[in-house]
N, C-alpha and C positions, 0 to 999 in steps of 0.2 A: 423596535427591538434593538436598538443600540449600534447601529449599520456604519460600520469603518470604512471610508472611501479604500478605493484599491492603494492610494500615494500611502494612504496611512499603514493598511496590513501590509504594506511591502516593506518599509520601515520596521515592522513590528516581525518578521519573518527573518531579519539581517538580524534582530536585537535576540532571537529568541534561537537561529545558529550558536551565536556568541555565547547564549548561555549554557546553551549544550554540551561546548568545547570546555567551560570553566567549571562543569559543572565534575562533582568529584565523582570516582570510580565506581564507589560503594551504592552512591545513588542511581549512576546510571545504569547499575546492572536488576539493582531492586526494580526499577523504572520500565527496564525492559523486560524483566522477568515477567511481572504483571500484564505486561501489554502483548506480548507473546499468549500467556495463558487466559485471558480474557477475549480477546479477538476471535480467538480457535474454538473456545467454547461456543461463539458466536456462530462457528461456522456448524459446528457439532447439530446446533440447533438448524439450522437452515436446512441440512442434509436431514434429519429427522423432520422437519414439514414437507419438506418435498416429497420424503418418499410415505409419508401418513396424507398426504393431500389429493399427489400425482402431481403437484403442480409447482415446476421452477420459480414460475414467475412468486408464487406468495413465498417460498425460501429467498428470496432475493431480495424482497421487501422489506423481510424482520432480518436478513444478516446486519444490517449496518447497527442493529442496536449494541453487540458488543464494541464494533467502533465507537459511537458515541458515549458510550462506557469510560473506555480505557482514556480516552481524553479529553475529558470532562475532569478525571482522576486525576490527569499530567501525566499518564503513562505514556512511554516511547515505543515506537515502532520503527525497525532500519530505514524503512520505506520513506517516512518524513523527513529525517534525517537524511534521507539522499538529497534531497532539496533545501533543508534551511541551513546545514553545515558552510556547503559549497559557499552560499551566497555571502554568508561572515567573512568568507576569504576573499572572494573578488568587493566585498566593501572596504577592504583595507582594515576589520576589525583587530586589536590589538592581540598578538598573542594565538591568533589562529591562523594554524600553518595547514599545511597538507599534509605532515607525518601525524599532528595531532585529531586531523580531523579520519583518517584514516583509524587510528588508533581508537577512535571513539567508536567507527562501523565497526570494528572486529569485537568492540566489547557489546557492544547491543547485540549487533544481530546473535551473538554466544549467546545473550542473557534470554532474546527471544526464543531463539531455538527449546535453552530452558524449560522454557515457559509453556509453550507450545507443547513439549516433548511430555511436560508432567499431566498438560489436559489429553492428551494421547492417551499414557498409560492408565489414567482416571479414567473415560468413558473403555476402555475397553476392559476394566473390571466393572463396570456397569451393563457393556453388551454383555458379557457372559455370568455374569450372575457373579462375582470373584474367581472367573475362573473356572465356571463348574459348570458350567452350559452350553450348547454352540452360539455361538454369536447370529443375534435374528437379520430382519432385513434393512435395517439401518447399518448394519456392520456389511450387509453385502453388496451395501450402495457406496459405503467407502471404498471399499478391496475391488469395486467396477473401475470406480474415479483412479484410483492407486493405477490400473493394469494400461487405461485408455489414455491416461497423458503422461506415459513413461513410453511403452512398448507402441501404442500407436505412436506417438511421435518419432521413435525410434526405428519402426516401419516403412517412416519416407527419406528418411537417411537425412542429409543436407536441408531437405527444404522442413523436412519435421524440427529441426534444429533453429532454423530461419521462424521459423511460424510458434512455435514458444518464446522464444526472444521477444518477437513482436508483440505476442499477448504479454505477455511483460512490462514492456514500453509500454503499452496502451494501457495497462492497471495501472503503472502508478502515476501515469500521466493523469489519472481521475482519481486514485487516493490523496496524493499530494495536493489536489484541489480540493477534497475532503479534509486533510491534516490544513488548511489554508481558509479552509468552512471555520474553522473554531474558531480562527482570530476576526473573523467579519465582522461578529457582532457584541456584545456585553451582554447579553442575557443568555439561559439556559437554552428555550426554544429557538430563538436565533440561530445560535452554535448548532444545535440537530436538523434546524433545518437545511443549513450550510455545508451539514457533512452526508446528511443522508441520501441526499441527490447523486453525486458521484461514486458515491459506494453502492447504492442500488446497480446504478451502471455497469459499472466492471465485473460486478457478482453476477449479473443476471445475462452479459454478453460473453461468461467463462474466460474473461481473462486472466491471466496464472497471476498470485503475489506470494512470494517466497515464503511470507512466515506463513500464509494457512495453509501451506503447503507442508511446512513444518510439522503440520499435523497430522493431514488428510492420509502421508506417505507412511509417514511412521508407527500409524494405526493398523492400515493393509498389511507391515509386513510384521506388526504381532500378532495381528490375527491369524494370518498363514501359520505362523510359525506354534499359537495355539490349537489352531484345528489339525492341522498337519497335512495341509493341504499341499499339491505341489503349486511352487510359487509360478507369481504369475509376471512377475518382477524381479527382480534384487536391488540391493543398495545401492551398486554400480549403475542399475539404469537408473533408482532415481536422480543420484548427483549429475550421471552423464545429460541423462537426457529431459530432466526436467528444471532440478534447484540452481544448478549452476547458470545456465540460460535463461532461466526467468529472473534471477538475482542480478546478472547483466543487464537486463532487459528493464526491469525498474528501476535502477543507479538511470541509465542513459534517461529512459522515457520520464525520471523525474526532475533530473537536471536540466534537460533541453526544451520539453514540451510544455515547462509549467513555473518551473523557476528561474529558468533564462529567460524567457518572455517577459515575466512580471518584474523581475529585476531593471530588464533592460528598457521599459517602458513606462514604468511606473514609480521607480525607484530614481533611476536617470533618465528624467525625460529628456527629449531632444527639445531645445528653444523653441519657441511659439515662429511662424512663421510671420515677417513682417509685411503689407501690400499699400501700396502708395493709396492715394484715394483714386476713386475711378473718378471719370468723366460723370456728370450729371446723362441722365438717359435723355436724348435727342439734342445735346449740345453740340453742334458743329464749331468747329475750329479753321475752317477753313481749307484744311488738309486733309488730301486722302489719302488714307492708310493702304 
């Protein structure tokens, strides 16, 4: 299957920051727009098996195909870009600074949001018929998800704050080794088998990733706002208590856990250790040690 040693996609991770950074505006917002609205659909589906199943585990199985979708395609996700940007800068790549690489997360993750925000407003003219129906039980498995990782989180005050972060860290410490699956190999199944492993993981341990979250949130508060339910959230607590924390929490968890390692080991190795020869086994020398 075309299997890149780690020296090589590490190489190939610095090359592929750098071109992110040169890459122009118009493309990287088309880039992300896609890869926002294609992921979310992935999720859309996952949340529809699970609750036509009963069972997590099989929506957890089939989310990773809209990952292997959107990057297969060369769509961007902010998520990957927290980790291949960075490391262009600490290679000393020409031309990649920190205002530029900054400037590139605030254009993606907009264009994700996009993206995200347009498969929101689509399946919830799907749940309701355009509008004309109440939204069935897939809409009330989103507006559970929307209520239980905003206000429960927001329920434990400080450690609920601490504990979305973390699930944060911990997605995209396994996305980014899913965005890092694509470059292992040269062939199609390669690449999916590369990514689908660590994306099954995070989906199905409910670690939070900003952009399907993109979706998940902004679907619960049109439907409230369709049915005319009273909310069970607001805007306020999603930013407070879920996107802004888990957006933290995948910058760190993808910088530290997956690209500072691979960088720093794979990319700069440390020199081969040198050892004299030993002694032959049972050779006396006369001295005793």
């Amino acid at each position: 299957m075309g299997y890149l040693t780690p020296s090589e996609f590490g190489k190939k991770m610095c090359d592929s920051g750098e071109a992110k950074i040169r890459m122009n505006p118009r493309d990287s917002f088309i880039r992300g727009y896609m890869a926002g609205a294609i992921l979310t659909l992935g999720a859309a589906m996952a949340v529809t098996i699970m609750v036509e199943t009963g069972s997590q585990l099989l929506g957890a199985l089939f989310f990773p195909i809209g990952f292997c979708m959107l990057y297969l395609m060369g769509f961007d996700l902010i998520t990957g870009l927290f980790v291949l940007t960075p490391l262009a800068w600490l290679d000393g790549r020409p031309n990649v600074t920190i205002a530029r690489i900054l400037k590139n997360w605030a254009l993606v993750f907009f264009a994700n949001f996009c993206g995200a925000f347009t498969t929101a407003v689509l399946m919830c003219i799907v749940f309701t018929f355009g509008f004309t129906q109440e939204p069935g039980a897939v809409a009330d498995k989103l507006a559970h998800i929307g209520e239980s990782r905003t206000v429960g989180y927001k329920s434990a005050g400080p450690g609920g704050w601490l504990t979305i972060f973390t699930r944060g860290a911990l997605c995209n410490w396994m996305v980014s080794v899913g965005v890092i699956g694509a470059m292992m190999s040269s062939s199609v199944s390669g690449k999916c088998m590369a990514m689908w492993m660590p994306i099954f993981l995070f989906f199905y341990m409910g670690f939070e990733h900003s952009v399907v979250n993109m979706f998940l949130f902004p679907t619960a508060l049109i439907l409230q706002e369709l049915t005319g339910t009273v909310r069970a959230f607001t805007l306020a607590d999603y930013l407070l208590w879920n996107e802004i924390p888990t957006v933290l929490g995948n910058m760190l968890g993808g910088i530290t856990l997956t690209g500072l390692t691979i960088y720093s080991t794979h990319v700069r190795t440390s020199p081969e250790l040198i050892f004299s020869d030993p002694k032959p086994i049972g050779e006396y020398d006369g001295h005793d040690d």
